[in-house]
C-alpha positions in Angstrom: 2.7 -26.8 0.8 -0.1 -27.6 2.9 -3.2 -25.3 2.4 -3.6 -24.4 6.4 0.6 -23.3 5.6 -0.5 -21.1 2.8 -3.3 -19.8 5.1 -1.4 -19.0 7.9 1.3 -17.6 5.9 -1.2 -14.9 4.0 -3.0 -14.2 7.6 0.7 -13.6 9.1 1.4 -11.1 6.0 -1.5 -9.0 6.5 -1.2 -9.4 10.2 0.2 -5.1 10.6 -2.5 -4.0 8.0 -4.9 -5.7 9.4 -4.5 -4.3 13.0 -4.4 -0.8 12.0 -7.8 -1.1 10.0 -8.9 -2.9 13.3 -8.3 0.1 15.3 -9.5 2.7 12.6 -13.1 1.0 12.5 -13.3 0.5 16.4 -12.2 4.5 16.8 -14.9 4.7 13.8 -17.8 2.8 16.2 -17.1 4.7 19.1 -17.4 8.0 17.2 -20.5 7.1 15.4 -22.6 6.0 18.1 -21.5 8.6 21.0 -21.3 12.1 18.6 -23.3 11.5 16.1 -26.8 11.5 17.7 -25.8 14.8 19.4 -25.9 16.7 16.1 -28.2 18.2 13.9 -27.9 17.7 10.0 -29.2 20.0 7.2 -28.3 20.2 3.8 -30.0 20.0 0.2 -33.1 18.4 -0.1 -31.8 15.8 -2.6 -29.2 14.7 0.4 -31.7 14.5 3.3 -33.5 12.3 0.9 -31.0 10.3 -0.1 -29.7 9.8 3.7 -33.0 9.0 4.4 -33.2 6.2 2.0 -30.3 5.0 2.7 -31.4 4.6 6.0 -34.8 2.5 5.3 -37.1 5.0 5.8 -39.5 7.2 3.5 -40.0 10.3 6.6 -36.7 10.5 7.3 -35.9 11.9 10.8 -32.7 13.2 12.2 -32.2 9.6 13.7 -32.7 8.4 10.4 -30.6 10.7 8.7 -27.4 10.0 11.1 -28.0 6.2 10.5 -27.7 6.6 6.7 -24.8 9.1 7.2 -22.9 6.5 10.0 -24.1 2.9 8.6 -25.9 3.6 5.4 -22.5 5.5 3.8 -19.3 6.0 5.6 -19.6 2.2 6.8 -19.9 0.4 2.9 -18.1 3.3 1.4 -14.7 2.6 4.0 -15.5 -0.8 4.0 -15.1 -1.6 -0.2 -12.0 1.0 0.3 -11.0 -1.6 2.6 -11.7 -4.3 0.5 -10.7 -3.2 -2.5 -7.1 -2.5 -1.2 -6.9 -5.7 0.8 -8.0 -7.4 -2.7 -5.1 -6.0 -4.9 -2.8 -6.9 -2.3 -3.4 -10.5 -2.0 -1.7 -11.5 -5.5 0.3 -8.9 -6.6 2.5 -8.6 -3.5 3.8 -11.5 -4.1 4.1 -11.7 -8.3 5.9 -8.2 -8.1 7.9 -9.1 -5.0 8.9 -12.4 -6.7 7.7 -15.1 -4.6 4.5 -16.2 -6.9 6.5 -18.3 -9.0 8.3 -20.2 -6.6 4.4 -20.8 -5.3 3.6 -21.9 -8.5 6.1 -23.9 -9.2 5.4 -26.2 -6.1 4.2 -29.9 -7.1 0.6 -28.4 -5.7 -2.8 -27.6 -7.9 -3.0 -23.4 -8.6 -6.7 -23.5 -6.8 -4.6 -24.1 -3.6 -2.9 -21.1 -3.7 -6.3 -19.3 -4.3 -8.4 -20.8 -1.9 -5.6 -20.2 0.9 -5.9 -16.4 -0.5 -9.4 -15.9 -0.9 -9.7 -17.8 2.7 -8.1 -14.6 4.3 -9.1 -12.4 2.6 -13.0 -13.0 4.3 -11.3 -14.4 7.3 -9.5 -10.8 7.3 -12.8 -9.3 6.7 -15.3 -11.4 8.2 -13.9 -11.0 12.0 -13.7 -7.2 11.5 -17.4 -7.2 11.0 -17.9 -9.4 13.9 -15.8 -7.5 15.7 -17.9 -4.3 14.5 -21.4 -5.8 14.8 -20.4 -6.6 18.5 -19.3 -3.2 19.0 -22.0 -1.4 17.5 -24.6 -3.6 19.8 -22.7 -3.1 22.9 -23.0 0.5 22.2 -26.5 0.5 21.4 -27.6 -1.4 24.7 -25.0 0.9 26.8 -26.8 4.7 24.6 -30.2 3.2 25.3 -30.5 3.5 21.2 -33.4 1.2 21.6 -32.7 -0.8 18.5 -34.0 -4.4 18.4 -30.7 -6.5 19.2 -29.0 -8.1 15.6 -30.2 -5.2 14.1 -26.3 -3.2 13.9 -25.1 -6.5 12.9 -27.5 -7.2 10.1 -26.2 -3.3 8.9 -22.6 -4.7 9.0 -23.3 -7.6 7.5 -25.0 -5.6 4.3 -21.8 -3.5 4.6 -19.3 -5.7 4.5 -21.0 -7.7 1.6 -21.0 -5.0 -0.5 -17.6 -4.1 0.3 -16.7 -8.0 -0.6 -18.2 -7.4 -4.3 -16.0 -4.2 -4.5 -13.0 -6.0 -3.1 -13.6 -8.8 -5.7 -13.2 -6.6 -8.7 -9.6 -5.6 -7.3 -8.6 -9.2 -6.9 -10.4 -10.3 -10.0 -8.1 -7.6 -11.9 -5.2 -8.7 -10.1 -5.7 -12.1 -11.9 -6.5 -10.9 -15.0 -2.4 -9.2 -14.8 -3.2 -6.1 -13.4 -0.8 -4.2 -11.0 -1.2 -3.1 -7.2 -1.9 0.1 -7.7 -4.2 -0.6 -11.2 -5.4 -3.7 -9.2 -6.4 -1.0 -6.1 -7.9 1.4 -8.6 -10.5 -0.9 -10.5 -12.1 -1.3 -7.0 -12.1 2.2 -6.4 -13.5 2.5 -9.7 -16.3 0.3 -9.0 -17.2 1.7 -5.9 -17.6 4.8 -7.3 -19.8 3.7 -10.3 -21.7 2.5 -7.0 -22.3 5.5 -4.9 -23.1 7.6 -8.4 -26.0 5.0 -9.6 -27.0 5.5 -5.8 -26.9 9.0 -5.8 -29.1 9.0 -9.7 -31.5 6.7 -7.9 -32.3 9.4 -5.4 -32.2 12.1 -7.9 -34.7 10.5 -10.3 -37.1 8.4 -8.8 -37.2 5.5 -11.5 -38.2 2.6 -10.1 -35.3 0.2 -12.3 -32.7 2.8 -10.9 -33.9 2.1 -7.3 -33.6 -1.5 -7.4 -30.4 -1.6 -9.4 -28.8 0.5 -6.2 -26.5 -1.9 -4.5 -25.6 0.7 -2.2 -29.1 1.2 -1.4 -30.1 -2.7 -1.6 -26.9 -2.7 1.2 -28.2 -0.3 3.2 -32.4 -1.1 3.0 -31.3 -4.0 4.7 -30.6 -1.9 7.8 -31.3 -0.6 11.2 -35.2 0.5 10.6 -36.4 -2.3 8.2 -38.9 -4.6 9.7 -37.2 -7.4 7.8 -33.8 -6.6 7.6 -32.9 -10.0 5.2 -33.9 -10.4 2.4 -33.5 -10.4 -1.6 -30.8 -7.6 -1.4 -28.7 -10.5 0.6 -29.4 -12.8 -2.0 -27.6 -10.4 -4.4 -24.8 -8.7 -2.7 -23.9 -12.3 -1.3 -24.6 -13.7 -4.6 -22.6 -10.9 -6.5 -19.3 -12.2 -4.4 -19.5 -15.6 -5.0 -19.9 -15.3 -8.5 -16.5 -13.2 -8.4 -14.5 -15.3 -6.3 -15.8 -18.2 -8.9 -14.6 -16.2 -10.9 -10.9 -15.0 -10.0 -10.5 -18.7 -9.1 -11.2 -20.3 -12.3 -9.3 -17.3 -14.2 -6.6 -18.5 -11.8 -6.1 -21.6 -12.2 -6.1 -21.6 -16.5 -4.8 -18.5 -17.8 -0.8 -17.9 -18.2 0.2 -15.3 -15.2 3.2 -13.4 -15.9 5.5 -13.9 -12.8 
């Protein structure tokens, strides 16, 4: 089977899904940007702090505060849920449905059937974030935010990376002979183990805890950092290819059971 077949097939499968996460994040954008800056947040002084740090800024303000609520958390937080489910699906639907081992069984190398999967899986992903980024810009220019334009979509970006390294761990178990629902849970798992180093790193200011924080290091690359890219890119982006290298060579030697 050719690999723009396998491709097209996997896209047409996640096709429903794939819309209704569509329409959650765009009600998500709208929300964000036209509430949020209407209210007022108060709350422990470890979470103003944290908020504030997770928006890029030392003296938090409120604007800072509803940017590390909006982009810094709800956004990588929903977006490795996102991930992480779309990552156990990719596999196991099809092993406990039946269908993998008439896949496998074609005269074609396994890495094919991987490639195709991982292909659409940050096709899937990818244009959502475009899709948000644009969103979030057109929102910004229409609010009079006064945010320097690429700035959203260098937030999403961060996002979406880290909810790629989440989503990688579900996939990577689902190769390894985990289940949908085990698969599903590993990711949640991770991004958990996540948001809690986050959340020490802002409870005890150690400086090997702050720079370990991949939820921070997501969100420092945000909406009020001078220079938005930098080495946190480097790792989230590096941290997913290393698991898709991963999940593909795991794929393509070990004995699945079908």
């Amino acid at each position: 089977m050719p690999h723009s077949s396998l491709l097209r097939q996997t896209l047409s499968d996640f096709r429903r899904p794939a819309r209704w996460w569509g329409l959650g994040w765009f009600l998500f954008g709208w929300l964000l940007l036209i509430f949020l800056p209407g209210l007022r947040l108060s709350g422990p002084a470890w979470l103003v702090d944290w908020l504030g740090l997770l928006a890029g800024g030392e003296m938090p303000s409120f604007d800072r505060l509803l940017a590390g609520l909006g982009l810094g958390l709800l956004l990588p937080v929903g977006l490795g849920i996102q991930a992480a489910w779309l990552g156990s699906q990719l596999l196991t639907a099809e092993r406990e449905g039946g269908t993998l081992g008439l896949l496998l069984a074609s005269p074609m190398p396994r890495s094919r059937l991987l490639d195709a999967k991982i292909a659409a899986f940050l096709l899937l992903l990818g244009l959502q974030g475009l899709g948000m980024g644009l969103l979030f810009e057109l929102c910004n220019l229409a609010l009079g935010l006064g945010l320097p334009f690429g700035r959203l979509w260098i937030s999403v970006l961060h996002g979406l990376l880290l909810g790629l390294l989440v989503g990688g761990v579900s996939l990577l178990t689902s190769v390894w002979g985990a289940g949908r629902r085990w698969a599903f849970a590993w990711g949640l798992i991770s991004l958990l183990v996540i948001v809690l180093h986050n959340l020490l790193a802002s409870l005890f200011r150690m400086n090997w805890l702050e720079v370990t924080s991949l939820l921070q290091a997501a969100a420092s690359g945000g909406i009020l950092q001078l220079q938005p890219l930098g080495w946190h890119t480097t790792v989230l982006a590096g941290g997913v290819v290393c698991q898709l290298w991963l999940a593909r060579s795991a794929f393509s030697s070990r004995d699945l059971e079908i």
